[in-house]
Biopython code that builds the backbone (N, CA, C, O; Angstrom):
import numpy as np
from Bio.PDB.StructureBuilder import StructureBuilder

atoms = [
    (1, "UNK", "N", (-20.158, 23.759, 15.454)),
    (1, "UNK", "CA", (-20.382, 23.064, 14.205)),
    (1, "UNK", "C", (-19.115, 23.137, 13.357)),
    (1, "UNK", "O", (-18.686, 24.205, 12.920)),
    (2, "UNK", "N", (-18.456, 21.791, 13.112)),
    (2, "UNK", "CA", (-17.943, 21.805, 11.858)),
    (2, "UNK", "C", (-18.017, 22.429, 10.836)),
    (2, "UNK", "O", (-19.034, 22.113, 10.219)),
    (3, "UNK", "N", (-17.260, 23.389, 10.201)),
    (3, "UNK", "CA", (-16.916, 23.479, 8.829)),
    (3, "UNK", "C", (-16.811, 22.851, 7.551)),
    (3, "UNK", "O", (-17.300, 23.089, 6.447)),
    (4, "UNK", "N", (-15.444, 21.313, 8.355)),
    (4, "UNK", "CA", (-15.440, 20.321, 6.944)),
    (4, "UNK", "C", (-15.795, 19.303, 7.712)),
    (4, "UNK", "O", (-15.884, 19.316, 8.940)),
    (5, "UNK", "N", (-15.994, 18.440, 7.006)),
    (5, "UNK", "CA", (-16.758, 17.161, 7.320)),
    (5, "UNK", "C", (-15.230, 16.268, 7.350)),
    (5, "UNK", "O", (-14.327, 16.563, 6.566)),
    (6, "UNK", "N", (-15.114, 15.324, 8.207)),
    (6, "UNK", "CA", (-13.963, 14.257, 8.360)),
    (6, "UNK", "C", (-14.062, 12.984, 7.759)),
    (6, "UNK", "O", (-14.421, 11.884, 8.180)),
    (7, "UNK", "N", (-13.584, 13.475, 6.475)),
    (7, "UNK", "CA", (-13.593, 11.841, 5.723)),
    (7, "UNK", "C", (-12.513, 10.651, 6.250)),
    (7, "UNK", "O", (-11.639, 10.780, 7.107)),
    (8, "UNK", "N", (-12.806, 9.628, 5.579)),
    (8, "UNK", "CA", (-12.671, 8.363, 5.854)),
    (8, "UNK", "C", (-11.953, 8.524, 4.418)),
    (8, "UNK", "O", (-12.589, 9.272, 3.676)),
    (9, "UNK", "N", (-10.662, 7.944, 3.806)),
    (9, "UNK", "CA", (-9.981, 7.438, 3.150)),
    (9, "UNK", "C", (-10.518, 6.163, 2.406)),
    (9, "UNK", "O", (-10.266, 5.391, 3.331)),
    (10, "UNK", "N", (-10.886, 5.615, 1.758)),
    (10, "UNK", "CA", (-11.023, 4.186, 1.926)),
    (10, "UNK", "C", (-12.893, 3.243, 1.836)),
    (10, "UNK", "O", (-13.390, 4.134, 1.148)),
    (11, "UNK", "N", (-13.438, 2.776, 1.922)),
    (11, "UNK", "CA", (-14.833, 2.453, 2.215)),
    (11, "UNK", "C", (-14.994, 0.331, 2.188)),
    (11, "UNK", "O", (-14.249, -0.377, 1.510)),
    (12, "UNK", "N", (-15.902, -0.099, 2.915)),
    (12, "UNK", "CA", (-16.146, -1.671, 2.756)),
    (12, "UNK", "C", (-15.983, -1.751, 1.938)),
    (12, "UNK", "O", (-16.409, -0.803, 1.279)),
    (13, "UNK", "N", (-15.146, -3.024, 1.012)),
    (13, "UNK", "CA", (-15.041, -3.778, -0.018)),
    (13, "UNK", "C", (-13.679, -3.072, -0.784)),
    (13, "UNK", "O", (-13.327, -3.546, -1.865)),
    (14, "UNK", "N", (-13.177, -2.308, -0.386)),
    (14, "UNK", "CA", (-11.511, -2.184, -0.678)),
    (14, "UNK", "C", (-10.715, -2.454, 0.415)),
    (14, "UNK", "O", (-10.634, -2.035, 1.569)),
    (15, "UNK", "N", (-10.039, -3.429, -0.399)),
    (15, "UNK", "CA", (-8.480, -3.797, 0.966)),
    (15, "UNK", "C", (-7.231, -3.546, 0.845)),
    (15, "UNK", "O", (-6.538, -3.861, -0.123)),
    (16, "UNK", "N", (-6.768, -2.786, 2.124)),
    (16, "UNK", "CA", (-5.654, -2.955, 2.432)),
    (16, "UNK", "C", (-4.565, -3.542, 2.791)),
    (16, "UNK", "O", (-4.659, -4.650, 3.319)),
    (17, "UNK", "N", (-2.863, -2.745, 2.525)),
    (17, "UNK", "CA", (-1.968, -3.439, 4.051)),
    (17, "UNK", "C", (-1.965, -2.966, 4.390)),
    (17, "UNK", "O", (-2.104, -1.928, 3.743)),
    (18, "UNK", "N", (-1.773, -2.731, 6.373)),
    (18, "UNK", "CA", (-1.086, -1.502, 6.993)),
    (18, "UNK", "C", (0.220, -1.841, 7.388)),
    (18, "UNK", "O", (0.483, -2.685, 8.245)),
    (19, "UNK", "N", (1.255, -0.999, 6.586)),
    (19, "UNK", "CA", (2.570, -1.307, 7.212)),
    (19, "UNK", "C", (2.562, -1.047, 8.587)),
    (19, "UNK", "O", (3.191, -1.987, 9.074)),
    (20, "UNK", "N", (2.235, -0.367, 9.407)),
    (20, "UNK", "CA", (2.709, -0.182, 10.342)),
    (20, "UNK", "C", (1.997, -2.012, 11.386)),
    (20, "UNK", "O", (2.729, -2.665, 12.130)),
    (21, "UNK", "N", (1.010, -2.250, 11.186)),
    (21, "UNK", "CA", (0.506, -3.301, 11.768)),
    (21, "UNK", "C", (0.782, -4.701, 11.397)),
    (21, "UNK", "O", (0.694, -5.666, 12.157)),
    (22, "UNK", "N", (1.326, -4.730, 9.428)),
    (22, "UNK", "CA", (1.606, -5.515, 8.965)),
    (22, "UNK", "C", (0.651, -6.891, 9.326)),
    (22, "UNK", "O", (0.949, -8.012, 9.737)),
    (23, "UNK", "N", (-1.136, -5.993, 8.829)),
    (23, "UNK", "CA", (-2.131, -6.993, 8.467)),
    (23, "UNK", "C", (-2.883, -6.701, 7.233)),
    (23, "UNK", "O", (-2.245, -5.797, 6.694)),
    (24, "UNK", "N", (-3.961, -7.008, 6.461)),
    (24, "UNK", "CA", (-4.873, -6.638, 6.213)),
    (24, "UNK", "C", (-5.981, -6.356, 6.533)),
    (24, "UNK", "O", (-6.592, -7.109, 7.292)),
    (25, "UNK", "N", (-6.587, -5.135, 6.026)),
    (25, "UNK", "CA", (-8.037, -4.232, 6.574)),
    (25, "UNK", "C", (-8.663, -4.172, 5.034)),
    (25, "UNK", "O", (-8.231, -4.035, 3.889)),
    (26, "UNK", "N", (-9.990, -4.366, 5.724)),
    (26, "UNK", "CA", (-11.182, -3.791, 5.115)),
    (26, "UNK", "C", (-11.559, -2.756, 5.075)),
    (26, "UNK", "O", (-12.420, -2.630, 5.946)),
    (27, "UNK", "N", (-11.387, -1.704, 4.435)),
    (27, "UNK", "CA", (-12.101, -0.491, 4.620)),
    (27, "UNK", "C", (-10.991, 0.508, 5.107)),
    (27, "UNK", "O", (-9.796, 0.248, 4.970)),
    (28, "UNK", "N", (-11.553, 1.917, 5.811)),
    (28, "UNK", "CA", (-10.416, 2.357, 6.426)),
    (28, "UNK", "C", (-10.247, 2.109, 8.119)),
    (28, "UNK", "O", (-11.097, 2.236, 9.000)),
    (29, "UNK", "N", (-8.739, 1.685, 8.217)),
    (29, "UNK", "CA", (-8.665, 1.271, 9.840)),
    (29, "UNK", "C", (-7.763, 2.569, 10.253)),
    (29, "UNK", "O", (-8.023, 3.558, 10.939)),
    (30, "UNK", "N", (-6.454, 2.101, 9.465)),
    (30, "UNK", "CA", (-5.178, 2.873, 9.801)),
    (30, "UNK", "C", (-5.363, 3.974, 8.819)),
    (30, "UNK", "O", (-5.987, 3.960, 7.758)),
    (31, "UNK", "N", (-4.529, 5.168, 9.528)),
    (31, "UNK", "CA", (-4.412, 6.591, 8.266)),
    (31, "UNK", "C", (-3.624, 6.035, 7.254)),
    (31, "UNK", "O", (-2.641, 5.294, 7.233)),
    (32, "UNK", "N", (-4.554, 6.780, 6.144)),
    (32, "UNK", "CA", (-3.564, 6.534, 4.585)),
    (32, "UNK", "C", (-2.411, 6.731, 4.574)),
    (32, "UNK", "O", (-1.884, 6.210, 3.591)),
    (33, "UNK", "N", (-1.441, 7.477, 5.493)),
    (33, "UNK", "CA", (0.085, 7.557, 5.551)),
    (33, "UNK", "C", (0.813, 5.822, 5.556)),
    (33, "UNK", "O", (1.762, 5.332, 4.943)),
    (34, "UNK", "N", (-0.036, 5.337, 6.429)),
    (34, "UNK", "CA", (0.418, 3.737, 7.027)),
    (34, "UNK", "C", (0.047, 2.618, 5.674)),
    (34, "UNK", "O", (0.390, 1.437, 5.725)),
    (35, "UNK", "N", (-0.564, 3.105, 4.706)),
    (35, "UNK", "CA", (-1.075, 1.704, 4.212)),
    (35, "UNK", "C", (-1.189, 1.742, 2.522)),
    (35, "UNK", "O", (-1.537, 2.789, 1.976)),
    (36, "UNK", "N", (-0.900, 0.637, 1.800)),
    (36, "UNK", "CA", (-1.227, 0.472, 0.778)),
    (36, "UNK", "C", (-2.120, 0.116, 0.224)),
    (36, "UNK", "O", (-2.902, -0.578, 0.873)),
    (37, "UNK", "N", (-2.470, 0.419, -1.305)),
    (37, "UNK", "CA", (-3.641, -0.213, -1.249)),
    (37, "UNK", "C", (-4.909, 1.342, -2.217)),
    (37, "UNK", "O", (-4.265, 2.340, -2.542)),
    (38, "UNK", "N", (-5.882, 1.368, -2.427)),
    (38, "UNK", "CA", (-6.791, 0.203, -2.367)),
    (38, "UNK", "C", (-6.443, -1.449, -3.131)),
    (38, "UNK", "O", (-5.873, -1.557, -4.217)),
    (39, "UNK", "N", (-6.814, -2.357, -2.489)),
    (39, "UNK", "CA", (-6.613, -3.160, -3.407)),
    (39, "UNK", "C", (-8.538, -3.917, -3.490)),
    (39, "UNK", "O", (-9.492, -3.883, -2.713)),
    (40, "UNK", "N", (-8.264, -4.607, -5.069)),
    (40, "UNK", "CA", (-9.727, -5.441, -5.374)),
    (40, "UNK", "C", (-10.091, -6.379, -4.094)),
    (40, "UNK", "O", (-11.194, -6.483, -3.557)),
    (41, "UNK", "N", (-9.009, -6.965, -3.784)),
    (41, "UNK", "CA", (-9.492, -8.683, -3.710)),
    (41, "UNK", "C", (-8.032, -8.357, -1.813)),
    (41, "UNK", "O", (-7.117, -7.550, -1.655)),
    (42, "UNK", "N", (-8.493, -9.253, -1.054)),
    (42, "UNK", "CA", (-7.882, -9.666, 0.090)),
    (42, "UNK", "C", (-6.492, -10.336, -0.307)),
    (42, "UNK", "O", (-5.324, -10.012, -0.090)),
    (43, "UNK", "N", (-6.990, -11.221, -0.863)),
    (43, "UNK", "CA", (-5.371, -11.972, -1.548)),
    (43, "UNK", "C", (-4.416, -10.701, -2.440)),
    (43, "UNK", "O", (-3.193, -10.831, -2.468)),
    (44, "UNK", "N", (-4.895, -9.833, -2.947)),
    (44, "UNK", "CA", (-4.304, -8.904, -3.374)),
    (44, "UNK", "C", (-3.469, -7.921, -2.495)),
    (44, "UNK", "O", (-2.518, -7.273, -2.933)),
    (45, "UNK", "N", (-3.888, -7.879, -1.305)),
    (45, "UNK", "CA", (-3.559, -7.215, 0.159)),
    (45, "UNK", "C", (-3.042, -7.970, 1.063)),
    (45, "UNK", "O", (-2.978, -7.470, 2.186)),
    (46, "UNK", "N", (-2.690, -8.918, 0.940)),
    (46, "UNK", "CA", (-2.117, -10.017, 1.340)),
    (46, "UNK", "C", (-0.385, -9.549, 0.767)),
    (46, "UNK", "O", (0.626, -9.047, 1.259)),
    (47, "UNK", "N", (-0.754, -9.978, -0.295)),
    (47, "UNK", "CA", (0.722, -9.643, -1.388)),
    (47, "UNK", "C", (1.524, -8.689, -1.590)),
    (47, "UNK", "O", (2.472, -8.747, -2.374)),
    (48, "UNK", "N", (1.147, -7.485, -0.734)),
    (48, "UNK", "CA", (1.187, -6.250, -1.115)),
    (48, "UNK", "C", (2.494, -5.861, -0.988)),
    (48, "UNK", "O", (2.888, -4.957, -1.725)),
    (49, "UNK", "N", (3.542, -6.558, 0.109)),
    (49, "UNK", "CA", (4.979, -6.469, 0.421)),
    (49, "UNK", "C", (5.623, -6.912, -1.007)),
    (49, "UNK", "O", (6.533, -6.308, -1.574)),
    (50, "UNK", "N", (4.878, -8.250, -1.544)),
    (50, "UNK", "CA", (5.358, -8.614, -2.852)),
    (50, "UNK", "C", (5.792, -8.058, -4.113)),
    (50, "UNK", "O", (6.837, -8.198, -4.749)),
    (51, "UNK", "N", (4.484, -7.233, -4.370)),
    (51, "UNK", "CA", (3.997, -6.698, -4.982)),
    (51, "UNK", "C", (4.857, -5.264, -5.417)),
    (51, "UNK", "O", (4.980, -4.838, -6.566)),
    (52, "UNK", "N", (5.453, -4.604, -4.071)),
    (52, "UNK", "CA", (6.220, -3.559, -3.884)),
    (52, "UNK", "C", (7.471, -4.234, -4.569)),
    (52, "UNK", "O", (7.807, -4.003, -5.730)),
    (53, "UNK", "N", (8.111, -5.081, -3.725)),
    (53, "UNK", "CA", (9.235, -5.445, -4.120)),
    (53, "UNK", "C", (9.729, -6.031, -5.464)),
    (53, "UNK", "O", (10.894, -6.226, -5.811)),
    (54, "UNK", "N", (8.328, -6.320, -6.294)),
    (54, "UNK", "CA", (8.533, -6.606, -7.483)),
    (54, "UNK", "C", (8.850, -5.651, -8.460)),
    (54, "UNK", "O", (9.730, -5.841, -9.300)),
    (55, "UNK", "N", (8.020, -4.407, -8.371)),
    (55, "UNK", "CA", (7.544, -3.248, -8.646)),
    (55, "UNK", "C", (8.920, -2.470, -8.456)),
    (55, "UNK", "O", (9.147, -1.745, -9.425)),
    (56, "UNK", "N", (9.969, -2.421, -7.400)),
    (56, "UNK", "CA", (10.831, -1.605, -7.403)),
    (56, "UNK", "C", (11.838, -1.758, -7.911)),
    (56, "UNK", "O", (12.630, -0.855, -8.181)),
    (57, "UNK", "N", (12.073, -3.620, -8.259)),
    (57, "UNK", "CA", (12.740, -4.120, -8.918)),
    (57, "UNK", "C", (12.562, -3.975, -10.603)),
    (57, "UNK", "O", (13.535, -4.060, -11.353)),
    (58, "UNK", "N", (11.516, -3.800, -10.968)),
    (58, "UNK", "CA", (11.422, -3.359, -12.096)),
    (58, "UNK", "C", (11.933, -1.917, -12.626)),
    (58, "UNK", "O", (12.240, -1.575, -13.768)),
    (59, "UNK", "N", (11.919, -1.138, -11.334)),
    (59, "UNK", "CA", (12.199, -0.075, -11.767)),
    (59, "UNK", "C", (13.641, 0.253, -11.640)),
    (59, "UNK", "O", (14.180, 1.061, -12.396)),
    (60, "UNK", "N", (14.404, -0.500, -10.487)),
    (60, "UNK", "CA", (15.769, -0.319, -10.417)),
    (60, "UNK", "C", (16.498, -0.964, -11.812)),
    (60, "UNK", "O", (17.697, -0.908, -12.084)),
    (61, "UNK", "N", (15.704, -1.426, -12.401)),
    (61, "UNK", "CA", (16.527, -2.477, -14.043)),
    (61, "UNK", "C", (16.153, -2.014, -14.684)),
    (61, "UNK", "O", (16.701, -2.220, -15.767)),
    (62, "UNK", "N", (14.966, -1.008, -14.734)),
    (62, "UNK", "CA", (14.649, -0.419, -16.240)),
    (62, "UNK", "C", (15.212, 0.567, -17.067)),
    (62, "UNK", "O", (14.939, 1.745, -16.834)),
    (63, "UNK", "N", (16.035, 0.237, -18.096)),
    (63, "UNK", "CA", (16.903, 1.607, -18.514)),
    (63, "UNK", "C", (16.370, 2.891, -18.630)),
    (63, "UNK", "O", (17.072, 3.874, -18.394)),
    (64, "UNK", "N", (15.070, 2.996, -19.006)),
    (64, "UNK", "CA", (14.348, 4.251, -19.573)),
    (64, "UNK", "C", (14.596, 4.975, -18.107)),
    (64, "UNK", "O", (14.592, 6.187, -18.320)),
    (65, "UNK", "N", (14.804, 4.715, -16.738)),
    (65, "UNK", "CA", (14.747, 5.267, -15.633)),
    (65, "UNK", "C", (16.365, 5.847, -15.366)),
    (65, "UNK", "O", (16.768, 6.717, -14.593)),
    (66, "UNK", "N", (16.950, 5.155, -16.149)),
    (66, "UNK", "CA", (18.716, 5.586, -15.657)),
    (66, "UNK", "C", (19.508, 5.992, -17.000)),
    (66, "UNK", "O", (19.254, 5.792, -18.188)),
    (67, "UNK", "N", (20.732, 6.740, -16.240)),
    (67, "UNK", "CA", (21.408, 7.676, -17.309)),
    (67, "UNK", "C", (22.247, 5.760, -18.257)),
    (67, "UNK", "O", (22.355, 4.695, -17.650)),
    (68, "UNK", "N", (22.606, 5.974, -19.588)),
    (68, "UNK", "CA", (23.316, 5.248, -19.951)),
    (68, "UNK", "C", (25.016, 5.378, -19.173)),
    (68, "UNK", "O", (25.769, 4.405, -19.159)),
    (69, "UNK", "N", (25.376, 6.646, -18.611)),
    (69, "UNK", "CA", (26.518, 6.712, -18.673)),
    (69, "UNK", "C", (26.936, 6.582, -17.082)),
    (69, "UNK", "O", (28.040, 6.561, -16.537)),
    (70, "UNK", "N", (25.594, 6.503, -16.568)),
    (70, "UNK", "CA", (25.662, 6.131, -15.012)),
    (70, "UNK", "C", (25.681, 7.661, -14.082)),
    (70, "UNK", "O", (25.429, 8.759, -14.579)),
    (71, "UNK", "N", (25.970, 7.466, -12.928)),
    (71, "UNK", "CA", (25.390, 8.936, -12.167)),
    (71, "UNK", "C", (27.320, 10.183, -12.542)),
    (71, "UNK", "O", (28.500, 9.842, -12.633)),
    (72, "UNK", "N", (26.819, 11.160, -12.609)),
    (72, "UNK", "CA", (27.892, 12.092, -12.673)),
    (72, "UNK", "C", (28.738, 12.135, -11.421)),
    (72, "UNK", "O", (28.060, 12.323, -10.412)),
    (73, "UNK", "N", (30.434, 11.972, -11.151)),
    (73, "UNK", "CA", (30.543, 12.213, -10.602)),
    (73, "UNK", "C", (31.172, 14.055, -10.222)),
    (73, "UNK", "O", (31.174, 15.010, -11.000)),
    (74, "UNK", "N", (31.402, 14.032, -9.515)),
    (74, "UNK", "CA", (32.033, 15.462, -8.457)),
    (74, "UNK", "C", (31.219, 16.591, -8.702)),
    (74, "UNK", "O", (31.628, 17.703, -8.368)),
    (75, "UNK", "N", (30.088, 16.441, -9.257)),
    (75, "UNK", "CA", (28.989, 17.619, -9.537)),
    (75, "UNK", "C", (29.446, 18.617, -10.047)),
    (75, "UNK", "O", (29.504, 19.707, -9.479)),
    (76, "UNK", "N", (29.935, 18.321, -11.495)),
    (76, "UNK", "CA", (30.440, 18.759, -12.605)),
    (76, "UNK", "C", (29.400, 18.430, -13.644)),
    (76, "UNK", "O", (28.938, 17.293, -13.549)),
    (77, "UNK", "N", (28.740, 19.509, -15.027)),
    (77, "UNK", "CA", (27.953, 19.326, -15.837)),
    (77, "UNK", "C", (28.777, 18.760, -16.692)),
    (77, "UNK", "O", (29.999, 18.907, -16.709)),
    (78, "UNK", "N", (27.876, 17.848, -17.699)),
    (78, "UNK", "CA", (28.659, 16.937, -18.434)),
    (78, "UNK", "C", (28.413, 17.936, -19.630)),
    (78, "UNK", "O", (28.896, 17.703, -20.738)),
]
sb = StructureBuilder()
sb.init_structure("model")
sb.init_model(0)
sb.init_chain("A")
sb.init_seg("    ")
for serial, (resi, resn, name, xyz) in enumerate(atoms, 1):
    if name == "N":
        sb.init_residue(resn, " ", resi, " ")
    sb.init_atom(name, np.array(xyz, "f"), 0.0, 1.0, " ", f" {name:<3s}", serial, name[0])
structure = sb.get_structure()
């Protein structure tokens, strides 16, 4: 007898992507390492490459994320 019980990540009516398969799933298919997501809606999991790439782009331009004076060089304290 089991100890812990083996969950499932995930349940019907949330969707995924799985990068590694580069589809969308219903529910859980692939381990949560492989996939994004939960998402509401299929078309939402669809987008999900989009979605990233929009998302990282926001963050590579957002000043609040970077020094004004840019990265230090020769690992010297300023």
């Amino acid at each position: 007898m089991a100890l812990f019980k083996k969950r499932t990540a995930g349940k019907p009516g949330e969707w995924f992507y799985c990068l590694e398969h580069k589809k969308v799933e219903e529910g859980p298919e692939c381990p949560a390492k492989d996939r994004f997501g939960p998402y509401a809606t299929r078309q939402e999991a669809q987008h999900a490459m989009e979605t990233a790439a929009d998302r990282n782009l926001q963050w590579e331009t957002d000043p609040k994320w970077h020094d004004k004076n840019g990265p230090q060089q020769g690992g010297e304290d300023a």
